[in-house]
DSSP file (Angstrom, degrees, kcal/mol; ACC not computed):
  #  RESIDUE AA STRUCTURE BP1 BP2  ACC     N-H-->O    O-->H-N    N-H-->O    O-->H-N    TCO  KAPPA ALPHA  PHI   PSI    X-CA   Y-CA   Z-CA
    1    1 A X              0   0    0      0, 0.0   119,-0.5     0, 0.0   120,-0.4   0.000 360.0 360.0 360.0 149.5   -5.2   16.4   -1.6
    2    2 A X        -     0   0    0    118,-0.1     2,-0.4   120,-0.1   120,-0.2  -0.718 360.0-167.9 -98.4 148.7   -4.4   13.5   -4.0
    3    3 A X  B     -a  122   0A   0    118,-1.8   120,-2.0    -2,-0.4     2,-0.3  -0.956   4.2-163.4-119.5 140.9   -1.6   13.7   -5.8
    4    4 A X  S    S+     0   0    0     -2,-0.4   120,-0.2   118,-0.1   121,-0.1  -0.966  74.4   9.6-130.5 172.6   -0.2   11.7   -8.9
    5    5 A X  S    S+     0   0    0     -2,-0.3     2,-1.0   118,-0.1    -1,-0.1   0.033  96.3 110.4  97.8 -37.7    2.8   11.1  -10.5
    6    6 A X        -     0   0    0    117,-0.1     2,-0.7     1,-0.0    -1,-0.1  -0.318  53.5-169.9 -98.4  43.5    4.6   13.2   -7.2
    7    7 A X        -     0   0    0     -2,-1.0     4,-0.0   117,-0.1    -1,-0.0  -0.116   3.7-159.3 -47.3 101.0    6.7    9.9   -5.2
    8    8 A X        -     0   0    0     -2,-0.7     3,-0.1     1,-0.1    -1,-0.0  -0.100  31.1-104.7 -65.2 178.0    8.2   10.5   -1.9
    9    9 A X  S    S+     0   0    0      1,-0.1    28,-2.3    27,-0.1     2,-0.3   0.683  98.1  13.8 -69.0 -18.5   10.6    8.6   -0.5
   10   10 A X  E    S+b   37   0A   0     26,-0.2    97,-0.3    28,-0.1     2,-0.2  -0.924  70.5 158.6-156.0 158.5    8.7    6.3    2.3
   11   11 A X  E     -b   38   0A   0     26,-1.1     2,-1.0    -2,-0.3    28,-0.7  -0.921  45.0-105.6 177.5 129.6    5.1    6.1    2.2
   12   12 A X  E     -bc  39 108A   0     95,-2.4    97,-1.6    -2,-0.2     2,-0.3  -0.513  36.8-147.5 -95.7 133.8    2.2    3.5    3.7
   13   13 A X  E     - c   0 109A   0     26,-4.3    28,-0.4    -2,-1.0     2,-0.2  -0.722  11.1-136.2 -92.7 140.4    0.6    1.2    0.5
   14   14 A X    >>  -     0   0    0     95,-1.2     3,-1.0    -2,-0.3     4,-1.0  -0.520  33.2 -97.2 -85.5 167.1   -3.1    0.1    0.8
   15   15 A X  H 3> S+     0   0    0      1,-0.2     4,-0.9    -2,-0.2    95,-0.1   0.698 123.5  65.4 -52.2 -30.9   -4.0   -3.0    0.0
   16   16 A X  H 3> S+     0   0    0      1,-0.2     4,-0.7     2,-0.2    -1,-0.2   0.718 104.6  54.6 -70.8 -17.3   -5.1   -2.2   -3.7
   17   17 A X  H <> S+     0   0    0     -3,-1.0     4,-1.2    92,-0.2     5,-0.3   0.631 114.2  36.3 -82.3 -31.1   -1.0   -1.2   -4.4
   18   18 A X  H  X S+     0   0    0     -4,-1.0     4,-1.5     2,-0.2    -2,-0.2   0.858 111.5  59.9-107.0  -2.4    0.4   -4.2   -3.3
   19   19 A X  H >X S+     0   0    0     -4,-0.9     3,-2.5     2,-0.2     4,-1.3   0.723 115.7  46.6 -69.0 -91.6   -3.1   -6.9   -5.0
   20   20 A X  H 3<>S+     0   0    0     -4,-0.7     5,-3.6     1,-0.3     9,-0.2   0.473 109.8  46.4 -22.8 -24.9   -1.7   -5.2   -8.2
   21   21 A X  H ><5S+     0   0    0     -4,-1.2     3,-2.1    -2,-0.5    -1,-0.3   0.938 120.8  44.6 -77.9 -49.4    2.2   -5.8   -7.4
   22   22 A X  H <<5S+     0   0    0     -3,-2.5    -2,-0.2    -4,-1.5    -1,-0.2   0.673 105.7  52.1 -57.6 -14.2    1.0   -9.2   -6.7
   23   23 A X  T 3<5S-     0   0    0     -4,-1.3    -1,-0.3     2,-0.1    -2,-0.1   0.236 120.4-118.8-103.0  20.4   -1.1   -9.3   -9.7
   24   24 A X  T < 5 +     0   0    0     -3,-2.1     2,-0.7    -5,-0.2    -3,-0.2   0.860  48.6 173.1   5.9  65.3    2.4   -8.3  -11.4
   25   25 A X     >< -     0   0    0     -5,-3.6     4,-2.0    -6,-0.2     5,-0.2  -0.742  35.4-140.2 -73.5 128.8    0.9   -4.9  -12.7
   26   26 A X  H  > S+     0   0    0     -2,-0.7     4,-1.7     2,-0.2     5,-0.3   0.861 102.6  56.5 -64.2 -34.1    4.1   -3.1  -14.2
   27   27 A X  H  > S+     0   0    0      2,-0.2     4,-2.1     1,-0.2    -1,-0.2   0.965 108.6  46.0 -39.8 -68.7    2.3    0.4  -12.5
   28   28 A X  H >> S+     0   0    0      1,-0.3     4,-1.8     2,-0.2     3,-0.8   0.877 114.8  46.5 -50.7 -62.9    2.3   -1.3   -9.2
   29   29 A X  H 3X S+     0   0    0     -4,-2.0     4,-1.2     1,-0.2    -1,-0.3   0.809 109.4  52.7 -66.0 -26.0    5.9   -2.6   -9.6
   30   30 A X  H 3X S+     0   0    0     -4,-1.7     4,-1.7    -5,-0.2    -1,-0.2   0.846 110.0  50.2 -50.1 -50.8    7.3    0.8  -10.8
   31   31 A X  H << S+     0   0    0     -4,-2.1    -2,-0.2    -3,-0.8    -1,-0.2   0.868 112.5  47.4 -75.1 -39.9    5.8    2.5   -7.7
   32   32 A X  H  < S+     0   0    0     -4,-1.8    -2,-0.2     1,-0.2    -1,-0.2   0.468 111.0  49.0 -85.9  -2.3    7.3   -0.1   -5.3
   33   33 A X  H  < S+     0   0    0     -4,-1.2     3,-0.5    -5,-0.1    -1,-0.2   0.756 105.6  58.3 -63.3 -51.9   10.6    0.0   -6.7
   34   34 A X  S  < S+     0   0    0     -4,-1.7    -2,-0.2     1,-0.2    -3,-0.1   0.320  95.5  77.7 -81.2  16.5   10.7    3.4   -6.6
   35   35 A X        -     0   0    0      1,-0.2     2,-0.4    -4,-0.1    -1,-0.2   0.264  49.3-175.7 -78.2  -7.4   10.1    3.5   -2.9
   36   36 A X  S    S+     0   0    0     -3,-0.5     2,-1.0     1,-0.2   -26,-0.2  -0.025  76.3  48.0  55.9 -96.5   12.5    2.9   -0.4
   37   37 A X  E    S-b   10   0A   0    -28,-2.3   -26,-1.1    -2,-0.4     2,-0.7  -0.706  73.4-173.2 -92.2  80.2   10.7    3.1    2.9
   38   38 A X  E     -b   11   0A   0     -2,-1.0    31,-1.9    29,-0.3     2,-0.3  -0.778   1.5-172.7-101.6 113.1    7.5    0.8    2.4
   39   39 A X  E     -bd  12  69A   0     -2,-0.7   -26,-4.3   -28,-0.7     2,-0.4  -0.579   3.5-175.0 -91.8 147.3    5.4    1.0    5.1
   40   40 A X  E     - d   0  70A   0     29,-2.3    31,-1.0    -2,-0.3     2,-0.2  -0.977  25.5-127.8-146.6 132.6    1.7   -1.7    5.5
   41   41 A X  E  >  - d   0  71A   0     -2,-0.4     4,-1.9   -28,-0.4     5,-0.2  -0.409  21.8-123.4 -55.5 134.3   -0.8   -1.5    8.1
   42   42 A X  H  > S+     0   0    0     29,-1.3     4,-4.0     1,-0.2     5,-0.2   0.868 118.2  62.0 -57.8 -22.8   -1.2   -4.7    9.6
   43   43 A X  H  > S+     0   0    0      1,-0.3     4,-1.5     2,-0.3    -1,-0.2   0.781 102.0  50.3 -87.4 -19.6   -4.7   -4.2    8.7
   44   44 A X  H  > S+     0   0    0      2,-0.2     4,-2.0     3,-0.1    -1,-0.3   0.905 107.4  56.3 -59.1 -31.4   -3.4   -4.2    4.9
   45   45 A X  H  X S+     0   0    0     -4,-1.9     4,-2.0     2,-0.3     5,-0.3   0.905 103.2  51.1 -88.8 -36.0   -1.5   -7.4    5.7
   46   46 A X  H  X S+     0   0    0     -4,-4.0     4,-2.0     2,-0.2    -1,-0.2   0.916 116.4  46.5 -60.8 -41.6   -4.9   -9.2    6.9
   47   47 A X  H  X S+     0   0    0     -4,-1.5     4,-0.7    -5,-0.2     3,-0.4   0.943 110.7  48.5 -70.3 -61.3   -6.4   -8.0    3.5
   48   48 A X  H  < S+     0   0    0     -4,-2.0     4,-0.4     1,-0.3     3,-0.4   0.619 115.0  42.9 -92.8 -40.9   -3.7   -9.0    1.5
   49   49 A X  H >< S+     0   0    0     -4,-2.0     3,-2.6     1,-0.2    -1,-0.3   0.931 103.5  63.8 -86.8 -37.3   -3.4  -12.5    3.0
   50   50 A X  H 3< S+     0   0    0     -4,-2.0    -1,-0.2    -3,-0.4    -2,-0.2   0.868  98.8  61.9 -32.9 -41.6   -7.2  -13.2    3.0
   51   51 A X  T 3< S+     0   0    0     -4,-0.7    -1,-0.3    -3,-0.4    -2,-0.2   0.729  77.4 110.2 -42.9 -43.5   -6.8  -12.9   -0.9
   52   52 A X    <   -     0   0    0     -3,-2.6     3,-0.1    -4,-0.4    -3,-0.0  -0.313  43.3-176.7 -65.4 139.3   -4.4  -15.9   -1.1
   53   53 A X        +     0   0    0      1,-0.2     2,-0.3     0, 0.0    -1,-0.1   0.068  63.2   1.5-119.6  11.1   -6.0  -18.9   -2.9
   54   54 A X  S >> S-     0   0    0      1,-0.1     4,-1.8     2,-0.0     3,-0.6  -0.945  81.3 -81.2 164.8-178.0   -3.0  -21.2   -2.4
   55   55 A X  H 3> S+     0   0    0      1,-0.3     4,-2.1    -2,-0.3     5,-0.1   0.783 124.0  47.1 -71.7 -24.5    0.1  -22.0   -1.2
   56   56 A X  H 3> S+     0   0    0      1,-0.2     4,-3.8     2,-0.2    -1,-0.3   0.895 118.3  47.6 -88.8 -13.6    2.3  -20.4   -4.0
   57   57 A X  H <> S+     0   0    0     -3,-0.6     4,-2.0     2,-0.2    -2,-0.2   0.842 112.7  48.9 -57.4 -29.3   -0.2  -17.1   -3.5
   58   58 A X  H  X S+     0   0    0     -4,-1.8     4,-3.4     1,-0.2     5,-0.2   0.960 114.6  45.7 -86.4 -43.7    0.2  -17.3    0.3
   59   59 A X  H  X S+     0   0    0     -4,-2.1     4,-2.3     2,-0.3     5,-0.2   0.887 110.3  48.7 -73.2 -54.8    4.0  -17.5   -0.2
   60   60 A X  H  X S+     0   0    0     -4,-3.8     4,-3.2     2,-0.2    -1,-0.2   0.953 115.3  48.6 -51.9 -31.6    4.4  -14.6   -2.9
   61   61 A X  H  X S+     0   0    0     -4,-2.0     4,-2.5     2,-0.3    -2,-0.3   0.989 115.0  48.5 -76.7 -51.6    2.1  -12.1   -0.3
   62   62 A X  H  X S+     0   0    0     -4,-3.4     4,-1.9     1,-0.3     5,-0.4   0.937 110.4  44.3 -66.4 -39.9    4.4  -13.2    2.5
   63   63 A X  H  X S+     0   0    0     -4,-2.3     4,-0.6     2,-0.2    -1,-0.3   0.878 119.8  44.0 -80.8 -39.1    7.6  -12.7    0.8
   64   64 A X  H  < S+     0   0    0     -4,-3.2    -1,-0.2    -5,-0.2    -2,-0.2   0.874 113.3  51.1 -57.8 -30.9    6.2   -9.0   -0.5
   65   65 A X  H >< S+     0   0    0     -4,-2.5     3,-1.0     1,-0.2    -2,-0.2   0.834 101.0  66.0 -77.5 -35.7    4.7   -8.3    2.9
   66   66 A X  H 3< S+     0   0    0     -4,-1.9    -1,-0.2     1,-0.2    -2,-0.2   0.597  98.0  54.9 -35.4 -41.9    8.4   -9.3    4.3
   67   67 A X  T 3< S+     0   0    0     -4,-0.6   -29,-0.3    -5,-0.4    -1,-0.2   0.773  96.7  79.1 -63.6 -25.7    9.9   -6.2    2.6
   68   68 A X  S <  S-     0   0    0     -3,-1.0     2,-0.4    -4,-0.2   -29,-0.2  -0.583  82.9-116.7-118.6 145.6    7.6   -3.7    4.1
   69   69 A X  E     -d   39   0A   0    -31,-1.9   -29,-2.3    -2,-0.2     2,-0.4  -0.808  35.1-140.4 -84.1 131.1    7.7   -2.1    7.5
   70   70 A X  E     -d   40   0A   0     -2,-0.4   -29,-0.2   -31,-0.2     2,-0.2  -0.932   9.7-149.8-124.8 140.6    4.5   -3.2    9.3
   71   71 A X  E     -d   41   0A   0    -31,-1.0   -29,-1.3    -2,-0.4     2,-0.1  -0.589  10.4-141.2 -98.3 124.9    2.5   -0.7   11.6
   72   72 A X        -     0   0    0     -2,-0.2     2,-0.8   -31,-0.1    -1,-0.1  -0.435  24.3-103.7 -65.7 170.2    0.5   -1.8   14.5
   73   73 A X        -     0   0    0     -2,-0.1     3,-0.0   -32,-0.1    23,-0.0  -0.931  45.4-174.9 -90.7 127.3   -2.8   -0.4   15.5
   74   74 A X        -     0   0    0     -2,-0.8     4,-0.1     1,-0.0    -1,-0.0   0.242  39.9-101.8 -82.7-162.5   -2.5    1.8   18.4
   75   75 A X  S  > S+     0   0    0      2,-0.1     4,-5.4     3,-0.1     5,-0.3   0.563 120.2  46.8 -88.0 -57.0   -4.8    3.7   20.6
   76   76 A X  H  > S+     0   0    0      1,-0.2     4,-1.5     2,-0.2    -3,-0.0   0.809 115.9  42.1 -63.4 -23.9   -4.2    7.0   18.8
   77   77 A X  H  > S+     0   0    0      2,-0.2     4,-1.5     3,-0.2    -1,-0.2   0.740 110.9  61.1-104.6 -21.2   -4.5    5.7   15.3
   78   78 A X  H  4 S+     0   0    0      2,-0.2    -2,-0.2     1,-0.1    -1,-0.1   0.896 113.0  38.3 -64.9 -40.0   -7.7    3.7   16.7
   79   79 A X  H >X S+     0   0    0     -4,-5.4     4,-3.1     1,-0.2     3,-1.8   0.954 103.4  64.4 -76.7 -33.5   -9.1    7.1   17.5
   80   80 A X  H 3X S+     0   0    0     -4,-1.5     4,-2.1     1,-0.3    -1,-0.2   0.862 106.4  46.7 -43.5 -44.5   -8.1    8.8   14.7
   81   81 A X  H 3X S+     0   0    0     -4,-1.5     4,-1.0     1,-0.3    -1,-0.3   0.354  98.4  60.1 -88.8  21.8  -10.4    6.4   12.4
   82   82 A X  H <> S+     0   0    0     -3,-1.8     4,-1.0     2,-0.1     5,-0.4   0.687 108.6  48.6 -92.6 -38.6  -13.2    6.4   14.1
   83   83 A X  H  X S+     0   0    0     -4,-3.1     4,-2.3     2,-0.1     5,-0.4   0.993 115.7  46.4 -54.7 -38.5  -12.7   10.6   13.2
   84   84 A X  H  X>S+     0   0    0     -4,-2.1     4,-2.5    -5,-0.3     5,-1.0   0.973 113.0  54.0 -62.3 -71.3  -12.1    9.4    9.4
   85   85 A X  I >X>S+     0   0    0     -4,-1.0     4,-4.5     3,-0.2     3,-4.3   0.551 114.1  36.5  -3.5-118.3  -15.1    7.2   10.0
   86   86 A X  I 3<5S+     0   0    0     -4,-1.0    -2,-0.2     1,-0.3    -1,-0.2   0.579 125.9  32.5 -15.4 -65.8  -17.3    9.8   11.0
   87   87 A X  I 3<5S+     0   0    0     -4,-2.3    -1,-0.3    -5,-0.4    -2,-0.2   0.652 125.8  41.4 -86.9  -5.4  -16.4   12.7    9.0
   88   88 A X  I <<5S-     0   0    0     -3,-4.3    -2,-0.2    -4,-2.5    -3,-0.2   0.561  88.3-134.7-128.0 -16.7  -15.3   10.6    5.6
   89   89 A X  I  << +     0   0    0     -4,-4.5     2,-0.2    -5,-1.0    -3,-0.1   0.941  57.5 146.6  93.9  34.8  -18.1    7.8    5.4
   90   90 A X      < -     0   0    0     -5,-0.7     2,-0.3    -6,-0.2    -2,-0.1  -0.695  53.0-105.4-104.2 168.1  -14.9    5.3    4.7
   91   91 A X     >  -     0   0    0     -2,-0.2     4,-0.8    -3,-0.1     3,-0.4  -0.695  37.4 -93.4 -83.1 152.4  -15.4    1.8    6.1
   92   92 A X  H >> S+     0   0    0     -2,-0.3     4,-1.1     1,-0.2     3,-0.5   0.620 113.5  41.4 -33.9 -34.7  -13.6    0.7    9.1
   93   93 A X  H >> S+     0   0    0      1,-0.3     4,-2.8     2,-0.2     3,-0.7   0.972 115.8  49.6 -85.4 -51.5  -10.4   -1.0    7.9
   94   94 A X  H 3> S+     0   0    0     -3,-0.4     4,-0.9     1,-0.3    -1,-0.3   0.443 109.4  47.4 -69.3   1.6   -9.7    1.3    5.4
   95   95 A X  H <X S+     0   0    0     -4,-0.8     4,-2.3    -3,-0.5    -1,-0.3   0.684 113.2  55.4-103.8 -38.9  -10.2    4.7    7.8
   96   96 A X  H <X S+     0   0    0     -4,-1.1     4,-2.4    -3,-0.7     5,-0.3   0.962 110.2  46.3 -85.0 -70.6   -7.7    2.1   10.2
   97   97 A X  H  X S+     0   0    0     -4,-2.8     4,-1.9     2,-0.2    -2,-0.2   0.948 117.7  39.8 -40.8 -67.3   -5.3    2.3    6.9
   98   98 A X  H >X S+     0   0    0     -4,-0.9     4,-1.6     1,-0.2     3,-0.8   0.945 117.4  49.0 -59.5 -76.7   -5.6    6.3    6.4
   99   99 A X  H 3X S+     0   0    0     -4,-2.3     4,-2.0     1,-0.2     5,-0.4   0.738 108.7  55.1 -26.9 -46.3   -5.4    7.0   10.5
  100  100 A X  H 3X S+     0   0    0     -4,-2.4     4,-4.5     1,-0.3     6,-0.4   0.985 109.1  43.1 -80.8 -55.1   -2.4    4.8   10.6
  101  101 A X  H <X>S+     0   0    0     -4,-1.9     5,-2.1    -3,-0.8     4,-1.8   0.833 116.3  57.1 -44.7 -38.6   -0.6    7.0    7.8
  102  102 A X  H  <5S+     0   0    0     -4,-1.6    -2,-0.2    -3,-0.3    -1,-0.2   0.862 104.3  45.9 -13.9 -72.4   -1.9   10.0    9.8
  103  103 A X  H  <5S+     0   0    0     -4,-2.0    -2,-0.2    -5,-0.3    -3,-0.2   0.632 115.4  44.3 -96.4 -20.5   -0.5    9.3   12.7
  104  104 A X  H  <5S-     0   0    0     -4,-4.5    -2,-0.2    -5,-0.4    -1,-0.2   0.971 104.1-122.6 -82.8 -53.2    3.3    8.4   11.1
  105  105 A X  T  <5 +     0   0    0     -4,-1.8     2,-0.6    -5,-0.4    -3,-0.2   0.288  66.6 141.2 141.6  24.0    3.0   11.3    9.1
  106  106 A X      < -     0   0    0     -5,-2.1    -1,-0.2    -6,-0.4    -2,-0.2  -0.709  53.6-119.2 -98.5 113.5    3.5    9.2    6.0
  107  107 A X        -     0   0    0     -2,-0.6   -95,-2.4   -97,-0.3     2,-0.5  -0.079  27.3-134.2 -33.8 153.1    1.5    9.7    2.7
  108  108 A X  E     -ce  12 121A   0     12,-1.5    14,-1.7   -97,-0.2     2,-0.2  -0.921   9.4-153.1-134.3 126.7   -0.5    6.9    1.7
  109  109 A X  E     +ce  13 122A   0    -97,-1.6   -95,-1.2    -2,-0.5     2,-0.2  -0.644  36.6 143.1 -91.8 151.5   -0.6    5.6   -1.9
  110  110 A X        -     0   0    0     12,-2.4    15,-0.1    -2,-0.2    -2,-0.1  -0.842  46.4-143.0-178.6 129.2   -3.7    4.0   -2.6
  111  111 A X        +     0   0    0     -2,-0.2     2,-1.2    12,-0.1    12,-0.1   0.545  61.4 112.5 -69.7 -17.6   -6.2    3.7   -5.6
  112  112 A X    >>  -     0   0    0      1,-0.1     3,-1.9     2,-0.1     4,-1.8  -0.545  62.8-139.1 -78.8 115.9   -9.7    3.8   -4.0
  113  113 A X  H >> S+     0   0    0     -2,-1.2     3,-1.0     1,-0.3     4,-0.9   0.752  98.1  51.4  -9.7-103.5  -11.5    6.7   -4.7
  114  114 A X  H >4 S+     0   0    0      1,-0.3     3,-1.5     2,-0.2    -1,-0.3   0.597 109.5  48.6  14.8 -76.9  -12.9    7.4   -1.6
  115  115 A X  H X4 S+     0   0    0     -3,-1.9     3,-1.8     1,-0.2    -1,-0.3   0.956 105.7  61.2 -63.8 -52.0   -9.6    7.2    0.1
  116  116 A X  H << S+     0   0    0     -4,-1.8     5,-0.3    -3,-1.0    -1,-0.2   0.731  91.9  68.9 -17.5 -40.9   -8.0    9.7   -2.8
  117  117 A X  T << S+     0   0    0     -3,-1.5     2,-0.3    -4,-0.9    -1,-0.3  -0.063  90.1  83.7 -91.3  21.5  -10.5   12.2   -1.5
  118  118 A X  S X  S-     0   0    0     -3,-1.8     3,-1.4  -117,-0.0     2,-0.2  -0.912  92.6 -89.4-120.6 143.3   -8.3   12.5    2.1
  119  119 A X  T 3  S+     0   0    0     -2,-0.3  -117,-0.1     1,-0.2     3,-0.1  -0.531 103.5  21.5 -84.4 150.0   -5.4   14.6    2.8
  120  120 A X  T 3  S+     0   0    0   -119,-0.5   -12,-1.5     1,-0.3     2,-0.3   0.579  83.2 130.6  81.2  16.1   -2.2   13.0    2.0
  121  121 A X  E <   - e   0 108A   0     -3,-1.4  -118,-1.8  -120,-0.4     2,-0.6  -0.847  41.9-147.1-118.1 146.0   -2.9   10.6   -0.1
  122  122 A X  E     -ae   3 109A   0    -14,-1.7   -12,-2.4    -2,-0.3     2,-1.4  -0.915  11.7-154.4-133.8 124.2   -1.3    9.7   -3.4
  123  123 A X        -     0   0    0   -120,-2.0     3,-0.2    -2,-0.6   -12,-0.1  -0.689  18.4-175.5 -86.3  81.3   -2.8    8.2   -6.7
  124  124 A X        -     0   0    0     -2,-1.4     2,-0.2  -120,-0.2    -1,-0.2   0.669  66.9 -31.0 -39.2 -26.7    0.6    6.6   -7.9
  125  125 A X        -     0   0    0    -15,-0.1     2,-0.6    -3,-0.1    -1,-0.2  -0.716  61.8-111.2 168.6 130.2   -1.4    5.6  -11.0
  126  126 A X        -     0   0    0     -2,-0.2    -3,-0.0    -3,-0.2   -15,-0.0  -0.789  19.0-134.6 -86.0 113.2   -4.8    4.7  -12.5
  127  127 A X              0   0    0     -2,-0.6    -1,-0.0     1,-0.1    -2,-0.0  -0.259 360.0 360.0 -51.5 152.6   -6.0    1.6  -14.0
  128  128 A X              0   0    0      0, 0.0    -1,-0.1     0, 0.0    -2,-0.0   0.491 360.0 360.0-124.4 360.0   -7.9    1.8  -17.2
């Protein structure tokens, strides 16, 4: 169920949490402050750097990404999305993002709709 408002202590950020910290959204920074234990999918960290459009972008995303504990993809978390696939209609990277949270046991804060609509996931906050 999504939750908002509700922060645990450690938690894996989709990519859409950490454009907005980069995009210095006060939401974004609020959530990652109040976090502790932030954990990123590698496959967040391939979105997040694709994004950079120069050296001082490439440099803020590494130095945020530097903060964060980063998850490999496994075997187990590889099958696990292909189930998220299949039974939630998500595209591949982002089913790779949920499984991975899955499989640590870690909520995953994240704004895309879609993803909201999985258990364990937390809408930290809505753009308007």
């Amino acid at each position: 169920m999504t939750r908002t408002g509700i922060l645990p202590d450690s938690a894996l950020f989709d990519s859409n949490i950490l454009i907005d910290f980069l995009n210095r959204r006060p939401e974004a920074h609020a959530v990652f402050a109040a976090i502790p234990a932030r954990y990123v999918s590698v496959i967040t960290r391939s979105e997040i750097l694709v994004g950079v459009r120069d050296e001082r972008s490439r440099l803020a995303a590494e130095k945020l990404l530097a903060v964060c504990l980063m998850c490999d993809v496994t075997v187990a978390i590889a099958d696990r999305a292909a189930l998220v696939c299949q039974q939630h209609r998500l595209k591949l990277p982002d089913a790779l993002v949920a499984a991975t949270a899955g499989e640590l046991g870690l909520p995953l804060l994240t704004r895309d709709d879609a993803m909201t609509l999985l258990p364990g996931t937390i809408a930290p906050y809505r753009l308007q």
